[in-house]
C-alpha positions in Angstrom: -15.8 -9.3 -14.0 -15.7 -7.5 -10.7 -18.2 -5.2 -9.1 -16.5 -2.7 -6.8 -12.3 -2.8 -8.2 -11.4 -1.7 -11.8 -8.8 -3.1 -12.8 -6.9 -0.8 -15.8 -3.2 -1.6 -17.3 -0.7 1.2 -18.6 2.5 0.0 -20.1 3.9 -1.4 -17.0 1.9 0.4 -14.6 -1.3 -1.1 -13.3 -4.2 0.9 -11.4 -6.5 -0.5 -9.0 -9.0 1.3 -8.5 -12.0 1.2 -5.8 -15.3 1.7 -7.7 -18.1 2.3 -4.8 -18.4 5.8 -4.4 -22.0 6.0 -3.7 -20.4 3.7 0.1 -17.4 6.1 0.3 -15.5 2.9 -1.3 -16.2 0.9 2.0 -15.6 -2.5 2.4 -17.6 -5.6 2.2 -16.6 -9.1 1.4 -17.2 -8.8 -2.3 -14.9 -5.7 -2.1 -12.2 -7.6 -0.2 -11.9 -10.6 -2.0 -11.4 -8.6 -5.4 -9.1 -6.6 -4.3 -7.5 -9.4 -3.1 -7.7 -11.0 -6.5 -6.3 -8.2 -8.7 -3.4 -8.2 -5.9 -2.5 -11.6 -6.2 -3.0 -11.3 -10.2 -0.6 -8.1 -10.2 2.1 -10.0 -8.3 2.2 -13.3 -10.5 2.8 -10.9 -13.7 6.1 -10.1 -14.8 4.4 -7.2 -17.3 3.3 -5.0 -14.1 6.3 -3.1 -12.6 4.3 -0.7 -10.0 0.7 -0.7 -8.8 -1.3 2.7 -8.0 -4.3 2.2 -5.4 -6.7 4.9 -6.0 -10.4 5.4 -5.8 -13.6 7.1 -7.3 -15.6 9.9 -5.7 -14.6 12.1 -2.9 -13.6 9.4 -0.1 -10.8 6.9 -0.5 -12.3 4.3 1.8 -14.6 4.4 4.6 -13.8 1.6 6.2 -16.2 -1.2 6.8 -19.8 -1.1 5.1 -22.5 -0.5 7.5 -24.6 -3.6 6.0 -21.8 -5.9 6.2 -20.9 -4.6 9.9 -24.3 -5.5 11.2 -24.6 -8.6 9.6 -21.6 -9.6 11.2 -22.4 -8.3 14.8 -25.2 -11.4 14.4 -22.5 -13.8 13.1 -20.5 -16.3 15.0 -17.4 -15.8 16.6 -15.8 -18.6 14.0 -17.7 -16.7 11.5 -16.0 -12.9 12.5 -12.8 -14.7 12.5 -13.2 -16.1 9.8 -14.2 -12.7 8.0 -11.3 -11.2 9.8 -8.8 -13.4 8.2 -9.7 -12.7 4.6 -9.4 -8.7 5.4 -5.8 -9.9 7.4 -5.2 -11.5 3.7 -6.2 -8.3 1.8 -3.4 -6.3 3.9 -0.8 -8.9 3.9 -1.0 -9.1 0.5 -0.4 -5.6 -0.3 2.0 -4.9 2.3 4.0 -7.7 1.0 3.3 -7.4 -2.7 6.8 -7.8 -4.8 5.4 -4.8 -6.9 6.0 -1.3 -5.3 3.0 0.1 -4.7 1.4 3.7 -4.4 -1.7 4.8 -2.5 -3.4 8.3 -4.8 -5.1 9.3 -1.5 -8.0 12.5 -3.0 -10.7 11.8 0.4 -11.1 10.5 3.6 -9.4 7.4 4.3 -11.2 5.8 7.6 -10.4 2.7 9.7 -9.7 -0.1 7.3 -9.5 2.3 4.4 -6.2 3.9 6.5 -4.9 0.6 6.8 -4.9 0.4 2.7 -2.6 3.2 3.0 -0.2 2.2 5.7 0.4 -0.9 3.2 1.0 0.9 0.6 5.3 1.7 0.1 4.2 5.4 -1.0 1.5 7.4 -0.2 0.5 10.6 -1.0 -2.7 12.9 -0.8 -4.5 15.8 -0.6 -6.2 18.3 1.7 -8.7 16.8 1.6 -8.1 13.1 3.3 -8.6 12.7 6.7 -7.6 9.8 8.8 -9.1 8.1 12.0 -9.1 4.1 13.6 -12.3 5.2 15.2 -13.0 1.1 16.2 -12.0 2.4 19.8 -15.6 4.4 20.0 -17.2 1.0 19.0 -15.7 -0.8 21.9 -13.4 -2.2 19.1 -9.6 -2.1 17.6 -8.2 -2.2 14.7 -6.3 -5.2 15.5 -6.2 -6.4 11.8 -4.7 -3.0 10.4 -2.6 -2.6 13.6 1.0 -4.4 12.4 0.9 -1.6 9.2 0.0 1.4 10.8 2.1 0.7 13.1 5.5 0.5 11.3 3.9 3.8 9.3 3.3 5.8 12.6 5.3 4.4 15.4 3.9 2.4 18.4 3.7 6.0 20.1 1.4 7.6 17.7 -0.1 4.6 17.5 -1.2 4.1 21.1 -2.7 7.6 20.9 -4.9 7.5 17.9 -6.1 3.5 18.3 -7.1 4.7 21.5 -8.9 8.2 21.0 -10.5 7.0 17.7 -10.3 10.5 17.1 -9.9 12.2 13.2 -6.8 13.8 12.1 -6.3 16.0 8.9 -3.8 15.4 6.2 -1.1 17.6 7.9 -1.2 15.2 11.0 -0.7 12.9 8.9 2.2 13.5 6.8 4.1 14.8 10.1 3.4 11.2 11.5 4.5 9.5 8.7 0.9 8.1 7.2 1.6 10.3 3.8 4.3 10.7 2.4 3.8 13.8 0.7 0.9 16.2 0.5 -0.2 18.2 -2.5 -3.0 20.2 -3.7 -5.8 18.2 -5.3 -4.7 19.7 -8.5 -1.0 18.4 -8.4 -2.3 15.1 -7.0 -2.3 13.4 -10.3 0.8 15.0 -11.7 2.5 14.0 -8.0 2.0 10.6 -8.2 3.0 10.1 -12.0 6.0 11.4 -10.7 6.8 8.5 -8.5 6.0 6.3 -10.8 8.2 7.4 -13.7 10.8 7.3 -10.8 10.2 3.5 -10.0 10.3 2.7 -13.4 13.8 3.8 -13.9 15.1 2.0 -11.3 16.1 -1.9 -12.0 13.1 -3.9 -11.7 13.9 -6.7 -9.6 15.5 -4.0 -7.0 12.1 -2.0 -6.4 10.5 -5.2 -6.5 12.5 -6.3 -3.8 13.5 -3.0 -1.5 10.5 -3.8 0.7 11.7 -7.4 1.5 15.3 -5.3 2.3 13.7 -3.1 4.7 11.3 -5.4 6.3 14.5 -7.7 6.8 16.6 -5.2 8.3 13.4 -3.9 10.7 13.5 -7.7 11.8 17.3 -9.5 11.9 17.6 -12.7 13.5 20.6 -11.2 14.9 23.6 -9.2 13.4 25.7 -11.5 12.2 22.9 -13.4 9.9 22.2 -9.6 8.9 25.1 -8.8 7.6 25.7 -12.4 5.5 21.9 -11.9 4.0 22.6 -8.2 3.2 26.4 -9.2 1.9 24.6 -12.2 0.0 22.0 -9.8 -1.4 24.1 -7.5 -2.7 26.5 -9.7 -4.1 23.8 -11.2 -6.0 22.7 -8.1 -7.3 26.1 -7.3 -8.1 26.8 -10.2 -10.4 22.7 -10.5 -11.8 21.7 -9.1 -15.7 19.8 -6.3 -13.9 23.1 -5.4 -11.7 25.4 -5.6 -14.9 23.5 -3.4 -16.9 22.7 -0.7 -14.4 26.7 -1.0 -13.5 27.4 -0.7 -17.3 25.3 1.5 -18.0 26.1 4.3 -15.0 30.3 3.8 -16.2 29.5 4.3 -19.9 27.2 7.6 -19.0 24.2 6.1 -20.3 20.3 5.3 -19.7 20.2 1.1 -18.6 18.2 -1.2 -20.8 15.2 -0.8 -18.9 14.5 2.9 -18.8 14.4 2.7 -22.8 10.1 3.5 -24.2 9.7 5.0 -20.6 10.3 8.6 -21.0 
């Protein structure tokens, strides 16, 4: 049973959501290691085809939890790293989840709690969430988070806002590439539904594996082994169940197998 994520499954769609809205959703180890959990749990099942990350109350996430911060500013350097490398975990795991995944952003979204989003493959929010990597005003950096907002933002952006620490509004934002789309809180729920009934009529195995396509093209080992793992892909596609029944189904004008109970 966890404390601070619940964990809810619709049909093929699985919510996590962050259950600590009396902290703003911050994060402490307990948080980050269930997180991680429900991640790792989500991946290794077949059943789950897209994963919303959403939270309770007005913020999104915070960032780090004041408690845990000062308990470890008396820790050990072995013991920061350590706790460093379990919230590295939390964000690899979710950047590189073979599930796509969509971040319902309703409220702030601070430090850590931005990097959530950045790792997300869709994000979208509302006037309400504001962003900052405020670590800069604590003589820090948000080293951890830094490889995901990054590819979000650009290194450009990115140099400005690590090192002002300063907020920025939804607009900011989206124009930077943080959100995808903004709505009013209203449409929020409608919005992301949206994307999801979108994912789910595409093959599974291809939104599974669209991220591992892009990250592969961001980072070739050089042209030529490009273009044979893209030619390879594709021809695997081509010839796979998933491939012959989208192909079959798009010539014979009809829905493919897997859009059937969906609508």
């Amino acid at each position: 049973m966890t404390q601070y994520v619940v964990v809810e499954h619709d049909g093929p769609l699985l919510r996590l959501r962050l259950s600590r809205p009396e902290l703003h959703n911050a994060f402490d180890d307990v948080l980050i290691g269930e997180l991680t959990t429900a991640l790792d749990q989500a991946g290794a099942d077949p059943a789950v085809r897209v994963v919303v990350l959403e939270a309770e109350g007005k913020s999104f996430s915070a960032g780090a939890d004041l408690a845990w911060m000062r308990r470890m500013a008396a820790a050990s350097e072995a013991d920061n790293r350590a706790d460093a490398l379990a919230l590295a975990r939390l964000m690899r795991t979710l950047d590189s989840l073979p599930r796509p995944t969509i971040a319902r952003v309703q409220g702030p979204a601070l430090g850590g709690g931005a990097g959530l989003v950045a790792c997300c493959d869709i994000a979208i929010g509302t006037p309400a969430a504001r962003f900052a990597f405020s670590e800069a005003r604590l003589g820090l950096l948000p080293a951890v988070i830094s490889p995901y907002v990054v590819a979000a933002i650009g290194p450009r952006q990115a140099r400005r806002w690590f090192a002002t620490g300063e907020t920025f509004d939804a607009h900011v934002a989206k124009r930077i590439g943080l959100l995808h789309q903004l709505v009013p809180a209203e449409e929020l729920d409608q919005a992301v539904r949206h994307q999801v009934d979108l994912l789910l009529r595409a093959g599974p195995h291809a939104a599974s594996t669209a991220k591992a396509l892009v990250r592969s093209a961001c980072q070739p080992a050089s042209a030529e082994q490009q273009d044979q793992a893209n030619a390879a892909l594709i021809a695997a596609l081509r010839v796979s169940a998933e491939g012959q029944e989208g192909l079959s189904a798009f010539l014979e004008k009809r829905e493919p197998a897997w859009v059937g109970g969906q609508d």
